[in-house]
N, C-alpha and C positions, 0 to 999 in steps of 0.2 A: 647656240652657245650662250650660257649665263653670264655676267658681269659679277664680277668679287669685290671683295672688302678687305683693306688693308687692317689685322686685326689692331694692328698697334695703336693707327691713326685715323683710319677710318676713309683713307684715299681710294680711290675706285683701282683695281688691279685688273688684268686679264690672264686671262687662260694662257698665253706665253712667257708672263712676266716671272725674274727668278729676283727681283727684287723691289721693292718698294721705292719707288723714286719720288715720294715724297718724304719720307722719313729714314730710308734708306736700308729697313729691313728685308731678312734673306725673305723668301716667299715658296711655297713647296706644295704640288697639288696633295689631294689625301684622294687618289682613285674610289677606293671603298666609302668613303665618304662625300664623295662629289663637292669639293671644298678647296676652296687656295688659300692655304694660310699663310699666315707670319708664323717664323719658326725662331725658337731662339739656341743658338749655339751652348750647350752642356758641354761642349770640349769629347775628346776620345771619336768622335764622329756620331756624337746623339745629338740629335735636334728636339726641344719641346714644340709640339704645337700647341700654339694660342689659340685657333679657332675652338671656341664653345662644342661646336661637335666633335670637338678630338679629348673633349675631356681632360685636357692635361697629357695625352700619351706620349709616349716617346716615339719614334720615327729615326731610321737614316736614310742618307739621300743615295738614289739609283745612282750605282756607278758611273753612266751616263752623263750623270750631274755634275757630280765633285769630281770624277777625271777628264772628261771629253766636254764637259758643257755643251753637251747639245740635247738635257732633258731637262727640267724641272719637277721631275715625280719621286713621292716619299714611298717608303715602304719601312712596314712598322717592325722595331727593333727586334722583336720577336722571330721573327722569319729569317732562315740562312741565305735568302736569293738575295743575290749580286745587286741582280737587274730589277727594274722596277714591270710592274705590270705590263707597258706596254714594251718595254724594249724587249723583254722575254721573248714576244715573235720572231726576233730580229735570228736570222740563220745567218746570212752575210751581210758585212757591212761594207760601204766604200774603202778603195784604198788608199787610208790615210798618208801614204808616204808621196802621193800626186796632193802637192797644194790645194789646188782647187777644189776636190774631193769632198774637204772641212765642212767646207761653205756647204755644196751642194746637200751633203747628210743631213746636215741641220736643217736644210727645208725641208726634204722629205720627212724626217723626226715629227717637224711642228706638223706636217700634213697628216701624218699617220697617228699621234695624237690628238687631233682632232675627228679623227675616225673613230679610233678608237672611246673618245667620251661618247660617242651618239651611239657606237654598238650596247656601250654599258649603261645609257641611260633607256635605252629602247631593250632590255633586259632580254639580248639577245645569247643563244650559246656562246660561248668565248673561251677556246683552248687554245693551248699552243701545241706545236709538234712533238716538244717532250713530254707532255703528259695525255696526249694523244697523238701516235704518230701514223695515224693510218687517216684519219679526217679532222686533226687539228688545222692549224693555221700559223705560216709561216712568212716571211718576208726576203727575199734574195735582192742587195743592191748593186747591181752588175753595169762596170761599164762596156765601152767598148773596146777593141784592139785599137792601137792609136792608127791616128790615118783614116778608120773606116767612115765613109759616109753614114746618112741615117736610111740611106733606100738601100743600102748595100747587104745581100745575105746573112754573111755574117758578123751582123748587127746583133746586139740583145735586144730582144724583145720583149716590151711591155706586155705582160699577159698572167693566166691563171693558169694551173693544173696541180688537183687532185688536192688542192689545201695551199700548195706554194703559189705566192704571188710574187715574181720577178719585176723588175726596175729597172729600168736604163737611167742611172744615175742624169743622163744628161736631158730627160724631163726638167731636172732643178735649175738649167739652163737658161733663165729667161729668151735669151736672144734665139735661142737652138727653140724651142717648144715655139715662138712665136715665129716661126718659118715655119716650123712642124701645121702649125694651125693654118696657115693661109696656104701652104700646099696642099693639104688636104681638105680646104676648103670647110673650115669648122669653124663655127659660130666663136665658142672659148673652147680651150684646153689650157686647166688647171692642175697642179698637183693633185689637190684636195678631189677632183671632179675625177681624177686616176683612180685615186685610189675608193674613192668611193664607187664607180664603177667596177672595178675586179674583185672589190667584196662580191659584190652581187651576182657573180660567177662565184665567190665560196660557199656563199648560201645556197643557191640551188643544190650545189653538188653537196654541202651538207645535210640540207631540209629535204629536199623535194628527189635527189635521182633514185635514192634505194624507198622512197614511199610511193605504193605502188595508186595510190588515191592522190595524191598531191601531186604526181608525176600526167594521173587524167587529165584535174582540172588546169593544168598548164598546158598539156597539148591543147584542150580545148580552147584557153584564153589567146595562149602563142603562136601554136604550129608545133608542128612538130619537128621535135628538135633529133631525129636520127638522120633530117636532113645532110648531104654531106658538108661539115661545114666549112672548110678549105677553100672546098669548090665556092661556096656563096658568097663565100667573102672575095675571092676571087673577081665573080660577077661583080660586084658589088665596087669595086673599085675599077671595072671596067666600062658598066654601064651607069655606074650612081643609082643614086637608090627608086624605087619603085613607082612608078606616074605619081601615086595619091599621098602618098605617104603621111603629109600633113594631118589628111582623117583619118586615117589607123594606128600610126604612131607619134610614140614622145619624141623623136628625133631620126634624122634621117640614118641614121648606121643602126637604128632599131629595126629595122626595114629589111638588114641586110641576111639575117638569121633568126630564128625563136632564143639562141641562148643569148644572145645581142641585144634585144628587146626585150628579156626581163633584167639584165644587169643595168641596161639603160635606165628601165623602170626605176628598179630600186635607188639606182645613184639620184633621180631626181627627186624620189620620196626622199632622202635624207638632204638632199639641197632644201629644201621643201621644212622640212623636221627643224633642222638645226637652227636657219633663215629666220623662223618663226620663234623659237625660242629667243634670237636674238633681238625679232624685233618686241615680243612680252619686256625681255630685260630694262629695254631703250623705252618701254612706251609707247611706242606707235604702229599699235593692232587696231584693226579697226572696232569700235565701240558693238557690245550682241547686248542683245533683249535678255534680263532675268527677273524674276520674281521681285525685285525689288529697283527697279529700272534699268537703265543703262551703265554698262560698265564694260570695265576692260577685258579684251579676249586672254583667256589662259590654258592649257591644257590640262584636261581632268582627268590626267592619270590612263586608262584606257578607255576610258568613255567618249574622249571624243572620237568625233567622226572623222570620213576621211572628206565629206561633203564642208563638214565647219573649217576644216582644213587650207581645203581649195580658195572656199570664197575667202578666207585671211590671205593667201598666198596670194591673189590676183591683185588684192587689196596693198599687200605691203610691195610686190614685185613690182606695181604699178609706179608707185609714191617712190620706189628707191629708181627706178629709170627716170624717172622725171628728176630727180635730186641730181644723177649724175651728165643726164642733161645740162640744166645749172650749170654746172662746174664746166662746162663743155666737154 
């Protein structure tokens, strides 16, 4: 995740912020432009953006924004959509007439915009269900029946199918997710680490199930995935996952199935992706060799490696556990 610039004043902004808390103006991503500007109110619901890359255009703000405040994304004047880029996913939303609801949506939002900048800077496919409804991509945020436990059947279920990715709202939970995690004996469990996860079940069954070559090289790297998978998950929570696990896989529930272990994959390649970009923005990648000596690590576009990759990520994951050490 890049670091912004307040265009007014010049104060450092983030990817969450809908205003400038140094100078006090409104702020508005530009998606197609990968940009968080200062915007200035034209009145009637037009925004001018100031950042240099918007040219002067106009923009208004995703419904999301200016009724529900729980986005910060422009969409430019031109366009009849309500919603903004990523809320477009959105099929259901929590039920806002349950108080707590608010709160929780709005974590998930920030979670799922942050997904969503790394699918669009990783210039990956990106539809939604209404403009494809047979392998787009949709979002269901579902809670429970009140009363129900979180082991109890029927529960909603965090999961994937066919393009929809469903939510149990009470992931956004803190208290509720961090029981979830030490019953289940899990390292973390994050929003963000959710949802980045069940993409990676959207992509296969996007990329890889109807291609009959992409579909080989993944039995060959995974397993094969007509294993049944019910059953393995089953296993998988009755005996834990596999003696070795450690050398074969990224995490113990990638162990548990072949579709488990590339979603896995994928979520930690964008842990990985995004981590890195954050620590470019901050400064503190570790120094490579080039032509004219040493200098700061940056990504080139698609040339780099996934090996240049690694050794920054061992490099930055190392220096950021040590720092939270520190802090105890």
């Amino acid at each position: 995740m890049k670091i912004y610039n307040c265009d007014n004043c010049g104060q450092i902004v983030y990817f969450e912020n809908s205003l400038c808390l140094s100078c006090g103006f409104q702020l508005g991503y530009l998606p197609t432009l990968d940009n968080m500007s200062s915007i200035q109110d034209l009145g009637e619901g037009q925004w001018k953006a100031l950042a240099p890359s918007a040219e002067e255009k106009i923009y208004k703000k995703c419904k999301n924004y200016h009724l529900e405040n729980v986005c910060n994304w422009m969409i430019p004047i031109e366009e009849d959509d309500e919603y903004c880029l990523s809320c477009k996913f959105n099929h259901i939303i929590p039920n806002l007439s349950i108080p707590e609801n608010r709160k929780y949506w709005q974590r998930l939002e920030i979670a799922k915009r942050r997904l969503i900048y790394s699918l669009l800077r990783l210039h990956l496919p990106l539809n939604n269900k209404k403009t494809d409804p047979e392998r787009g991509l949709s979002f269901d945020f579902l809670s429970n029946e009140k009363g129900l436990k979180y082991r109890e059947s029927k529960r909603v279920l965090t999961g994937h199918n066919q393009g929809k990715i469903t939510f149990n709202i009470e992931e956004a939970n803190d208290a509720v997710r961090e029981k979830m995690r030490l019953d289940m004996n899990e390292r973390y469990r994050t929003l963000l680490g959710h949802f980045r996860h069940e993409i990676g079940h959207y992509y296969w069954f996007l990329l890889i199930s109807n291609n009959n070559n992409l579909l080989t090289q993944f039995r060959e790297e995974f397993g094969d995935e007509r294993i049944n998978y019910n059953f393995a998950l089953k296993q998988y929570y009755i005996n834990g996952p596999v003696g070795n696990w450690q050398e074969r896989f990224i995490s113990a529930y990638a162990s548990s199935h072949p579709w488990e272990d590339f979603a896995e994959c994928w979520a930690h390649y964008l842990h990985m992706f995004d981590t890195l970009e954050t620590a470019i923005s901050w400064g503190f990648t570790k120094k490579v060799e080039s032509e004219d000596g040493m200098e700061d690590f940056k990504f080139k576009n698609h040339d780099t490696t996934f090996d240049e990759m690694k050794d920054q990520w061992l490099y930055v994951s190392t220096a950021l556990n040590s720092m939270n050490r520190s802090m105890g």
